[in-house]
N, C-alpha and C positions, 0 to 999 in steps of 0.2 A: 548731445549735439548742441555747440554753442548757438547762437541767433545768429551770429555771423556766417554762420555755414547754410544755415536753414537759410537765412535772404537769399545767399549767393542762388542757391536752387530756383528757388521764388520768380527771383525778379529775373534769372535767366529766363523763364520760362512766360513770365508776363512780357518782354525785352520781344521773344518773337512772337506772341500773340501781338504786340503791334507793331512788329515790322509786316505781317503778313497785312493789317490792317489798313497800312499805309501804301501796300501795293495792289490793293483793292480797286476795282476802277472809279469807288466814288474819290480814295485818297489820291490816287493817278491824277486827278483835275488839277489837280495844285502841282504844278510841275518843280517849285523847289519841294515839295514834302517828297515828294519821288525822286530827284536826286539826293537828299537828304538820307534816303529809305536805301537809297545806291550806298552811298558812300557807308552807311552803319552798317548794312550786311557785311561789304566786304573787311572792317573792321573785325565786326563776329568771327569772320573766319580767318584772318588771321590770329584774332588769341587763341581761337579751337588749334591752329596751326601752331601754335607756344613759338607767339610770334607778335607780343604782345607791345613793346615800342613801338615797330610799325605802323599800328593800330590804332594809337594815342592819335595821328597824324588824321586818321580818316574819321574818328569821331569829331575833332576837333575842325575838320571841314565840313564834315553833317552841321553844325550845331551854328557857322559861320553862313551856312547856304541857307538856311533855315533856323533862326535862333527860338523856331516855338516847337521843333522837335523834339519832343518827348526821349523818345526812343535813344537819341546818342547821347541827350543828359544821363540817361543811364546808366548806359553802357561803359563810357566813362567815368562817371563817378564808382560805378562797381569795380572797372578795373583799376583803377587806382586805390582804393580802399584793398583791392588785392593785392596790392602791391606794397602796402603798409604807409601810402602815402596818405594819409588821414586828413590832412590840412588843405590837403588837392583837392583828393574829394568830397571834403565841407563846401568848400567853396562852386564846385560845378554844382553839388545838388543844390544845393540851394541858390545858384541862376538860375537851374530848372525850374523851382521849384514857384521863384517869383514869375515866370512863365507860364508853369502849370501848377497852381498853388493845391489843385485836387489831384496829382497825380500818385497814384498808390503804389506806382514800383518806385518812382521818387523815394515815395515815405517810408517805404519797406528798408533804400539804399542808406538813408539818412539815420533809422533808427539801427542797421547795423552799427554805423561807424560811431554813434552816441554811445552805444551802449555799454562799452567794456568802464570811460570812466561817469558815465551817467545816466545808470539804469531807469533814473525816474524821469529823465526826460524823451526815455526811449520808448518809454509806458506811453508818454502823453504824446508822441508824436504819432505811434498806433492807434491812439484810442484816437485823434482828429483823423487819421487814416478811416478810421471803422466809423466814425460821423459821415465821411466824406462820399464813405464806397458801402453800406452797409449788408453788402451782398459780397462782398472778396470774401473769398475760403484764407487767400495767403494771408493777407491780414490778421485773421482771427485768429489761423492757425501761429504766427509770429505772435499776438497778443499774448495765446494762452501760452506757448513756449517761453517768452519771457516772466509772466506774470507765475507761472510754476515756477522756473528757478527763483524767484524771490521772495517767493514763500505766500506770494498772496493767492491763496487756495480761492478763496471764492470769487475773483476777478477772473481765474484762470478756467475756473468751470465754467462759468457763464459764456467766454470765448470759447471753449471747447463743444459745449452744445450745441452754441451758433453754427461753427465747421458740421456738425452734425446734421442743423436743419440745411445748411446750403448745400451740404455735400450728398448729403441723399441722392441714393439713382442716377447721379453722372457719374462715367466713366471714368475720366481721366481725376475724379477729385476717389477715384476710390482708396488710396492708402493715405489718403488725408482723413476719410472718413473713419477708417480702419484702426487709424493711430488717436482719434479723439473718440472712439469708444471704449478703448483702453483707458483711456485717462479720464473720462469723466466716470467710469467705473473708480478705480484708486481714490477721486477726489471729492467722490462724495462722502465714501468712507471718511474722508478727512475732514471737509467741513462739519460733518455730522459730529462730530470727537471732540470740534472748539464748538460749536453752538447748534445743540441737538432744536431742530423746529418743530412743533405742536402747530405750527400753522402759517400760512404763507403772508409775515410782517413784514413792515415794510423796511428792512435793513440788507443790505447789502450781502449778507451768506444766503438768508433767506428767500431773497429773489433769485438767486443762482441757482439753491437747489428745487424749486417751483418753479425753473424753466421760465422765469416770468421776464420781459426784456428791462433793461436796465434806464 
């Protein structure tokens, strides 16, 4: 599964953790963040409806009603990245993003659309995502997804542990957790094979496989 696929999941799923947030009664106070919260839902559904021009219309009135909503930078930016408009949605994430400069579904939307011709800036926009938020499961879980396919094993175990320790005993993180037990099994084998450790030094495979934070 490329990382563009994996975000799309992601950040749908972070997308309505803060629409529910923003119709919360303390979000409710702010009555543009609540029309704002109006106009993205009904956005949502109509892409859910594959009815996604429409929809361009009502993010792009969320984001005018309210230019610090989160939630329709988004939403927008993801659909247009679905839509292979990349240049589009370069430019909404990163309004967002000078908006909400710690926003992790932002940074999840942003390192999709990096990443096909600049995997190493897709690395570094995850790793200030995992500065930022250092308790996101999607984050990590996108870190260690990218940092595998590139071969960098002991960047990729370190993030996979992490999903490990946050993913523990919640619910809805459990085939997050399921899938980075998997992998941090294969990938210690792996870094074990480039640099067998006698002791937990302080180099970068070393801290990964002694669980030690980075």
């Amino acid at each position: 599964m490329s990382l563009s696929w994996r975000v799309l999941t992601l950040t749908f799923s972070l997308l309505m953790a803060l629409l529910v947030g923003a119709a919360s009664p303390a979000g409710a106070q702010d009555g543009r963040a609540r029309r704002a919260a109006a106009k993205t839902r009904m956005g949502t559904a109509l892409v859910r409806a594959n009815n996604p021009g429409s929809a361009v219309a009502y993010f792009r009135e969320a984001i005018q009603i309210d230019p610090r909503f989160e939630p329709a930078y988004v939403a927008l930016g993801e659909l247009y990245r679905a839509q292979g408009r990349d240049s589009d949605a370069l430019e909404v994430v990163r309004a967002g993003l000078r908006r909400r400069p710690r926003s992790v579904p932002l940074a999840l939307v942003l390192a999709a659309i990096v990443e096909p011709s600049d995997p190493a800036e897709a690395a570094e926009v995850l790793r200030e995502a995992a500065r930022a938020d250092p308790r996101s499961v999607a984050v990590q879980q996108a870190l260690g997804e990218l940092a595998r396919e590139q071969g960098a094993f002991a960047e990729a175990l370190a993030a996979y542990r992490a999903v490990l320790r946050l993913a523990a005993d919640v619910p809805e993180h459990r085939e997050a957790y399921a899938e980075a037990h998997r992998f941090v099994a294969a990938l210690r084998l792996l870094v074990r094979d480039v640099d067998p450790p006698s002791r937990c030094e302080d180099s970068e495979v070393r801290r990964a496989l002694c669980g030690r934070s980075r």
